[in-house]
N, C-alpha and C positions, 0 to 999 in steps of 0.2 A: 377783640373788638367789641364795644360797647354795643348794646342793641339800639335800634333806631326809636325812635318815640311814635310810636304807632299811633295813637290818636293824633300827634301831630297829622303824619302820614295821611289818616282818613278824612279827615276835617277837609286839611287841603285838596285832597281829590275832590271831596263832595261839593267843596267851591267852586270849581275850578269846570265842576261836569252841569253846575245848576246853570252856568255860564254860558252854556249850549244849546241853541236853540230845537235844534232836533238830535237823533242819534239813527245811524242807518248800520245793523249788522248784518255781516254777510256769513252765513255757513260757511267755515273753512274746515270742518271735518273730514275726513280722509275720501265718505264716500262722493259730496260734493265738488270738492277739489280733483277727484277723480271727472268730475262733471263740465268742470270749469268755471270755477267757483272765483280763483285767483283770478284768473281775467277778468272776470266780470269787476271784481274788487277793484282792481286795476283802470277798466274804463269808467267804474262812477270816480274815482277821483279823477281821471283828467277831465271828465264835461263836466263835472260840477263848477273844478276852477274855469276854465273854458266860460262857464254861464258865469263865471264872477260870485261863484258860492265861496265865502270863509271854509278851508277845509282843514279840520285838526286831524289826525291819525292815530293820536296819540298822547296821551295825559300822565302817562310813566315819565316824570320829573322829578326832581330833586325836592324833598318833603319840605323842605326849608324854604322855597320860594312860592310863591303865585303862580299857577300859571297864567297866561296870556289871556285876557278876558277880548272878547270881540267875535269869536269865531262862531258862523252860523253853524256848522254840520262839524259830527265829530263821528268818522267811519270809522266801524270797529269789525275786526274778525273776533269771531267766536269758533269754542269747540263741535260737536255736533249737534243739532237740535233736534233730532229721532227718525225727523219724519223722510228716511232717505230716499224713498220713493219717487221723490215727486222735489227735490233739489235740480239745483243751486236754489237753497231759501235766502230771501234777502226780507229783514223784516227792515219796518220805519217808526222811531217814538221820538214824541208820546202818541203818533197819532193810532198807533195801537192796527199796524196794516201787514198782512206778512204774505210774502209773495211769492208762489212758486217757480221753478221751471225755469227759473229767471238766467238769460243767454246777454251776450254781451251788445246784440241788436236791442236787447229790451231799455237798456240805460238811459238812453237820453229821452227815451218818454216819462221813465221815472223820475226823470231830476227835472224837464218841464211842468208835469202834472202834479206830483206829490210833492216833490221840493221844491218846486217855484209856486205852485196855486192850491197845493193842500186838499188833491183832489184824489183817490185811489185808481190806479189803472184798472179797472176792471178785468179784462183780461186775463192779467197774471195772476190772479186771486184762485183759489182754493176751491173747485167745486165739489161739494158733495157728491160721493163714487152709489148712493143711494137715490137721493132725492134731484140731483141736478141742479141745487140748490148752489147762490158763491157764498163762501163766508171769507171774511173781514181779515180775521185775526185769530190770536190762537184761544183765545176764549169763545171762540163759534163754531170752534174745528172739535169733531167729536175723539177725534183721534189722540188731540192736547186733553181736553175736557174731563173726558172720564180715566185719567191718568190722574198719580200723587205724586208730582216729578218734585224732590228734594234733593238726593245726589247729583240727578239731572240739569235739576234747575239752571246753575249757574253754568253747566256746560255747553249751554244753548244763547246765553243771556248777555254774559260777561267776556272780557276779551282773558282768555288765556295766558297772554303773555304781557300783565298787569300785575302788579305785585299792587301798587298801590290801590287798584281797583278791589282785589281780594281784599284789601284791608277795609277800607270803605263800607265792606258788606260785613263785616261781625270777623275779616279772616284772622286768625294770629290770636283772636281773645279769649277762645278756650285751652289755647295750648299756655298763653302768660297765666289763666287762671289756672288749670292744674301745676303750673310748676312754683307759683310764687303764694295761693292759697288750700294747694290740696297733699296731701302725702301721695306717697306712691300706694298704699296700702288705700286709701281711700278712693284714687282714680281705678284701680281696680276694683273694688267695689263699686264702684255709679255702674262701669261697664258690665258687671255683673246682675247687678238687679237691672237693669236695661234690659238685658235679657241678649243682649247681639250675637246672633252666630256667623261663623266663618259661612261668608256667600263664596268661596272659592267649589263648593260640594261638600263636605262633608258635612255641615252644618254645627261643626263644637262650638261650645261657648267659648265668647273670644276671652273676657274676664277669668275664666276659670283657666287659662293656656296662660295670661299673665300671671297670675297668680302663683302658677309651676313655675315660671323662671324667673319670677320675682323672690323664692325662695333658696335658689339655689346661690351658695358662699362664693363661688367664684366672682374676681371682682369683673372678670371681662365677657360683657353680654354682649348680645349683637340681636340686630333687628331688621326683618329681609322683608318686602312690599315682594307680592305673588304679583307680577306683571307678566306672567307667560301665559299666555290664553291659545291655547290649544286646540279647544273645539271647535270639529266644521261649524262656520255660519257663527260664531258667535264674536261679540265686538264690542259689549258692555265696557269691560276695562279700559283696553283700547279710549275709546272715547271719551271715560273719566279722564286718563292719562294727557288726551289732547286738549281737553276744555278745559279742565280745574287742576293744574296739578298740584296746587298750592295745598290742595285741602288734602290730597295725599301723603306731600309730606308734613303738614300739622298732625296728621293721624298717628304717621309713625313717630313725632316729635314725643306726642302725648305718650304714645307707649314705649319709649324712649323711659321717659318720666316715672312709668308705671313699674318698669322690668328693671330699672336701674341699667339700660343697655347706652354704649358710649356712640356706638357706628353703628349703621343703617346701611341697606342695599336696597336697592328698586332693581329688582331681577326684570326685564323687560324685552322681550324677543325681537329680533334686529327687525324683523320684517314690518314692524311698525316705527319708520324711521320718523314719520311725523312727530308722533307722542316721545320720541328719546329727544329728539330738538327741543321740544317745548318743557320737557323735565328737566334739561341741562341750563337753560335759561332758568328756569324757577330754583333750582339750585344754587345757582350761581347768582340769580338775586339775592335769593335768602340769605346765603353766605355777605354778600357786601350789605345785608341789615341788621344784621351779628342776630336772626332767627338759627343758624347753622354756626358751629362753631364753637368757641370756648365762650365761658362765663354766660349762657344764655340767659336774659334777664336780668342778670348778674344773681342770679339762684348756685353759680358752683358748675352746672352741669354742663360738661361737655358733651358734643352730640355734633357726627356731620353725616352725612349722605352719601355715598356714592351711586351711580348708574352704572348697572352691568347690561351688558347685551348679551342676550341667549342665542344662540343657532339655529331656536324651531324646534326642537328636539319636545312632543309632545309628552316623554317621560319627565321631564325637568319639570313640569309642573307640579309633582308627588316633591312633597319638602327635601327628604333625604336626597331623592336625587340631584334639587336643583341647589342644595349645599355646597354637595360633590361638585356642581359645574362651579360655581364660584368660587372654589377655592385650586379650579383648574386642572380638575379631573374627568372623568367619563362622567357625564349626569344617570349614574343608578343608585336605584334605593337602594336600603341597607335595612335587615329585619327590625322590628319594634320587639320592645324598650330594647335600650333606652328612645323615649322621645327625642326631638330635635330642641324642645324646651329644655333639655338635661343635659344634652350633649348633640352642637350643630356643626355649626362651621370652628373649625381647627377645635373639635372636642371641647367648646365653649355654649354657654347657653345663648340659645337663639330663638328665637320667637319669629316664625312663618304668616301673615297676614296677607289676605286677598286683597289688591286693590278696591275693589268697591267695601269689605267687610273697614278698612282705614279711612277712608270716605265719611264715612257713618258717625267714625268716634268724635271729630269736634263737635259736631249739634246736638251728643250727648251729653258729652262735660257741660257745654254754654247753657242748654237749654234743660237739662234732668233728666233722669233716667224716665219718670213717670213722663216726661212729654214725650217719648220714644214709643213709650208702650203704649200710647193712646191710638196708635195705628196697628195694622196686622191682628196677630193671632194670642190667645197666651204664651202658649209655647214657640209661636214664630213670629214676635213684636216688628216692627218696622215696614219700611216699603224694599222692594226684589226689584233691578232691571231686568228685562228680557231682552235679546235680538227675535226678533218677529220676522219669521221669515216664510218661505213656501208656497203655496195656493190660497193665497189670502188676500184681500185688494189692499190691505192698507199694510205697507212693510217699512220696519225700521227699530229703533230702538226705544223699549216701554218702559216704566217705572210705574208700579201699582203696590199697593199694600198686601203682603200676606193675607189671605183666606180672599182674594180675588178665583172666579170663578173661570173656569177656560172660556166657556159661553160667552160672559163680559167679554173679554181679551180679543175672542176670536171675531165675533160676531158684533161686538159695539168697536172698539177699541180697533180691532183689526178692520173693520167696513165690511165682512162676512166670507164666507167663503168663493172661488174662483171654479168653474168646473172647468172639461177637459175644453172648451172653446172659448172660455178666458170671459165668462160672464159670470155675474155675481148668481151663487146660484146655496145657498145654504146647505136645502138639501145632497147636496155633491157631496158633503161633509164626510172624512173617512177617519183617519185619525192623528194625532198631533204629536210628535215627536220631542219629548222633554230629557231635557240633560245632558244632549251630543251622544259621545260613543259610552258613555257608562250610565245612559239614563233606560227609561223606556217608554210606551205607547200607549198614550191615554185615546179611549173609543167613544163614541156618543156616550154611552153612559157615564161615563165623566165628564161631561160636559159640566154638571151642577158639583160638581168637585173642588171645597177653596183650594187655590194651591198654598202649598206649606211643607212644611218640612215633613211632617208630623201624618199626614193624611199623604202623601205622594208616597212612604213607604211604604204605609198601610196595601197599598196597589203598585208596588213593585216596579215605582218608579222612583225618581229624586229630582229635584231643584236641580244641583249639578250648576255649573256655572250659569246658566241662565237661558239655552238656549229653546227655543219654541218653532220647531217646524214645522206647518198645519197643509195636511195632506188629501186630496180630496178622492173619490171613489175613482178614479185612473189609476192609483198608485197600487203598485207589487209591491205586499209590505215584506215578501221573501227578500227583494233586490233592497229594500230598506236596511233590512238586517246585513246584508252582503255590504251595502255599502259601508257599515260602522264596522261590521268586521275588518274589513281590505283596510279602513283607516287603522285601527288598532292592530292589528297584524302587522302594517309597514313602520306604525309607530312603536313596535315593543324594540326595547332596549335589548331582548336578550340575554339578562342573568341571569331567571328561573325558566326550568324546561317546563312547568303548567303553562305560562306565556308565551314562551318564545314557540313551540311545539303545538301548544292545545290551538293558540288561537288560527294556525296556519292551517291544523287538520279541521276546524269549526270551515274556514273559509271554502275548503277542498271540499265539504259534506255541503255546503250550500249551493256553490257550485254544480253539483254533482245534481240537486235539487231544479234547478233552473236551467241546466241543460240536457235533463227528460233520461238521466243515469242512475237515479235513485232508488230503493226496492222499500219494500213495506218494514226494513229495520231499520232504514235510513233515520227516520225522526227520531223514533228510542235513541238512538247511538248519539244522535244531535242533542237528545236534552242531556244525556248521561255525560257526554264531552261538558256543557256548558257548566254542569253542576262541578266538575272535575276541577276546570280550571278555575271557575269561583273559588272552590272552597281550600286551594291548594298553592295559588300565586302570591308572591313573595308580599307585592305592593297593593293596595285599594288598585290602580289603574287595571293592573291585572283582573284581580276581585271582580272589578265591574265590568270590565270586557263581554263577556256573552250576554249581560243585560238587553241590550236589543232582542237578539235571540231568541232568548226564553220571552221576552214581553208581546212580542211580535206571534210568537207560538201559541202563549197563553189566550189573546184577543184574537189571532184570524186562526187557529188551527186549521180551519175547514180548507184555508185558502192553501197551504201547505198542503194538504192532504190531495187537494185537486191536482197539484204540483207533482208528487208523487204517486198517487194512486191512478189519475184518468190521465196523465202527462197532459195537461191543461194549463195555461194561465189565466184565470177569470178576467182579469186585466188585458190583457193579447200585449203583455210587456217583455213576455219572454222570450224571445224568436223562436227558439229550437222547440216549443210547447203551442205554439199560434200556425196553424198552415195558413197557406196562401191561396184565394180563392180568387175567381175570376166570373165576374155577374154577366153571363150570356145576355142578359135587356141593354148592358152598356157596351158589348165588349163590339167591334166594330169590325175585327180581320185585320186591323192594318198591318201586323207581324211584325210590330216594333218591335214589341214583351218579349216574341218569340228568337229575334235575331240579338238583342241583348242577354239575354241566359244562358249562363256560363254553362251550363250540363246540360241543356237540350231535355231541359225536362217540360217545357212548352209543347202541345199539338194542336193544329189546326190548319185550315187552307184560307187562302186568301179571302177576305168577304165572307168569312163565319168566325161563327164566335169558339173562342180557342179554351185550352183545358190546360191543366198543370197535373203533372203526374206526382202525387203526391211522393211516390216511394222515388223518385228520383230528386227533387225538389229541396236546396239546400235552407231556405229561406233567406236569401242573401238580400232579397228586397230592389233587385237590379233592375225586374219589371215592373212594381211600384214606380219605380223614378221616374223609367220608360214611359208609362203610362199615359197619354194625355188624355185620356176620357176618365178617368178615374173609376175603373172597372173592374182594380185587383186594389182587394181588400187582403189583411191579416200582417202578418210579420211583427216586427216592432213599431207601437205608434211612435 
């Protein structure tokens, strides 16, 4: 099939959109639509028509006609716009107004006051979680502001499930230029002096990976998009996948081009059913605009896509293993060399790319490797997304340029920190959790820290897919560690006994830490296991496994040491380390506490204030609930 005439394609959208008097998008990203984001969508189109507003929905039409000139409002769903916090966002242009919170009672004030008289609801606007302050729009929100959103951009902007919208904005024109002006040898080069590293974690150069399976003789290559996103809390790809899927597969197109590879996979885990809908339409676009398929551009190259869905399986993420699952085996690794660049799927070379690291590549070809590198670091060029999450006021999804500061992130960016009664409180500040289960724990003293590739290992953490959880002085950073353990323990595959074994007896020593069983060999034996199964598992996933662990040991030792040496938790997070105490100035006699406690470890008589026997006392927290004067303190908060 011929390919379609893209400039046609954009012209006509761009007519047909100048044609529109306003444009109203509605966050339809996963966690808004979780919010109810679709209804809301739903009732501005029926009171718009209802008030006699022109409603278009939609401008994906046939390149070769006009569309329909007349229509006042053209709603559009977009993929996420970061800010998930504080969703369903409904923005309005050009009048440049973007609303939060917004529920399906807000609608028909917004289509009276903004769509009928050009007026901003006040209300549903944006207040500053600092000053108290409303802003406008997202050039007054400091949240947008002090961001470099370019991957982002369009995911927030653009409607997803537009081809010709994507085309409109520069989409398809660096993949026609790599394949009809550049060699394969030369788009690996731009990607190379670009400098781009895989944002999946490891951070290798992506040019130098095409380059390996750009030289290997075999004539049949293959090309897989890393869409399994495994770590707690993070959502970066996810939401590239739901907002722009176009530019995901341009990316793989271009490296298609690069690698000399004919077929492509978008490895993508079931449990993100939105982002597989919205890839199988961009697919299945592309294909009926001959972007997919034979003769593309009519350059020769054949090249099509499929989507795969993963099962969740947090091992499939390591290349070798998520091979294995496509080609409909157990997803586990397999030792190195060979690479999977030398030998992947069916013993063919394959090239592994992170969704966000294929994101990247078109604005490199279109725009130059030196317009790449004029952001970030030397050695870590470009902008990183984060998932922003934890004790922080402002949470969602960031884009910032390499050698950004935590400080920035946390403190501008994020709106500051959250202490234990849920006010903005800075000082509360404890530490921020970079990487998921194979990263580790940046302290105040990292606060002036750029992040990067290059400086995060120097302190014995990693980029890691992108995750940021910012934790304030409440938090056990033992039960932090516990918790990344239990994830990687439940998610080890199982082939090597350093993983499948080490990480289970790590979990049973932390354990053993946190519920006051510990002895003064406990830590040694803890760091010595961690160093064990690092230096000794089959896969990187393994490898990084005890990273928390050791990172959490290195920054709070003391706090461990309180754990096992005074059987304490500074926190009072640990129940079995916190006793249960009862404030005779509050305690009243009423013998709630006392006829709730399972052991009868309560004394006292009626109309006096009662005790807890400590050596009988399970810390069960039954009298806490009992409580209504609030006079037993300790337990778990």
């Amino acid at each position: 099939m011929a390919t379609i005439d893209l400039d046609l394609m954009g012209t006509t959208y761009t007519r047909a959109y100048k044609a529109i008097d306003r444009r109203v998008i509605v966050c339809a990203g996963t966690g808004c639509i979780a919010n109810g984001a679709l209804e809301v969508y739903e009732r501005l189109k029926a009171v718009a028509a209802e008030r006699g507003v022109s409603v278009t929905v939609s401008l994906d039409h046939d390149s070769q006609r006009d569309h329909p000139e007349g229509a006042d409002l053209l709603l559009s769903q977009s993929g996420c716009q970061g800010f998930c916090q504080v969703g369903p966002l409904v923005s309005v242009e050009p009048d440049g107004i973007l609303y939060v919170r917004v529920s399906t009672d807000d609608i028909e004030e917004i289509v009276d006051e903004t769509l009928a008289a050009g007026r901003p609801v006040e209300r549903l606007l944006y207040e500053d979680t600092r000053t108290g302050t409303q802003r406008r729009g997202y050039d007054q929100i400091d949240f947008y502001t002090r961001q470099s959103r370019t991957v982002l951009l369009a995911c927030g902007r653009s409607d997803p499930h537009s081809l010709p919208e994507y085309v409109s904005n520069g989409g398809y024109r660096a993949a026609r230029k790599a394949l009809l002006e550049m060699s394969p040898e030369k788009v690996c080069e731009v990607v190379e002096q670009a400098g781009l590293r895989g944002r999946g974690g490891g951070g290798f150069p992506t040019g130098r990976k095409w380059k390996l399976a750009g030289r290997q003789t075999d004539p049949q290559k293959y090309i897989i998009c890393n869409g399994d996103e495994g770590d707690p809390g993070a959502f970066m790809d996810r939401s590239i996948l739901e907002g722009n899927p176009h530019v995901v597969l341009e990316g793989m197109l271009i490296g298609a081009r690069a690698t000399g590879a004919h077929a492509g996979y978008v490895y993508v885990r079931a449990e993100y059913p939105l982002a597989v809908k919205r890839l199988r339409k961009a697919v299945a676009d592309a294909r009926e605009a001959g972007l997919l398929g034979r003769d593309i551009f009519g350059t020769g190259l054949d090249f099509d896509i499929q989507i795969m869905e993963g099962a969740g399986a947090f091992v499939c993420g390591e290349a070798s293993a998520m091979v294995s699952s496509i080609m409909g085996n157990r997803g586990m690794p397999r030792p190195k060399p060979p690479r999977t660049a030398e030998r992947g799927l069916w013993d063919k070379p394959t090239i592994v790319n992170n969704v966000e690291t294929l994101a990247m590549v078109p604005g490199i070809i279109d725009r130059g490797a030196e317009a790449y590198r004029s952001t970030g670091t030397e050695n870590s060029p470009g902008t990183k997304t984060f998932a922003l999450t934890g004790h922080v006021a402002n949470t969602g999804l960031i884009e910032v340029p390499f050698g950004t500061t935590l400080r920035e992130i946390v403190f501008e960016i994020g709106g500051g920190v959250l202490d234990e009664s849920g006010a903005i409180n800075n000082n509360a500040f404890k530490a921020v959790q970079i990487g998921g289960p194979s990263g580790g724990c940046l302290t105040a003293d990292h606060l002036d820290l750029p992040l990067d590739f290059d400086s995060l290992d120097e302190v014995g953490a990693m980029v890691g897919s992108g995750g940021l959880v910012v934790l304030n002085e409440a938090t056990c950073m033992v039960q932090v560690a516990r918790f990344f353990m239990k994830f990687t323990q439940h998610e080890s595959c199982g082939k090597c006994v350093p993983c499948r074994e080490g990480t289970r007896q790590l979990l049973e020593l932390l354990d053993k830490i946190i519920e006051g069983y510990s002895d003064a060999d406990t830590l040694d034996l803890l760091e010595e296991l961690c160093e064990n199964v690092a230096d000794s598992s089959l896969c990187g996933l393994g490898k990084s496994a005890p990273a928390p662990v050791l990172s959490t040991l290195r920054q709070f030792r003391s706090e461990y040491e309180a754990h096992v040496e005074d059987k304490i938790c500074p926190t009072k997070q640990c129940t079995a380390l916190t006793s249960i105490e009862i404030d005779p100035e509050l305690c009243k006699g009423c013998t709630l506490c006392k006829r709730k406690c399972p052991v009868d470890a309560i004394e006292g008589e009626v109309r006096q204030p009662h005790k807890i026997n400590p050596e009988l006392c399970v810390k069960c927290g039954a009298c806490i609930e009992a409580c209504k004067f609030n006079a037993i303190t300790g337990g778990a908060a």
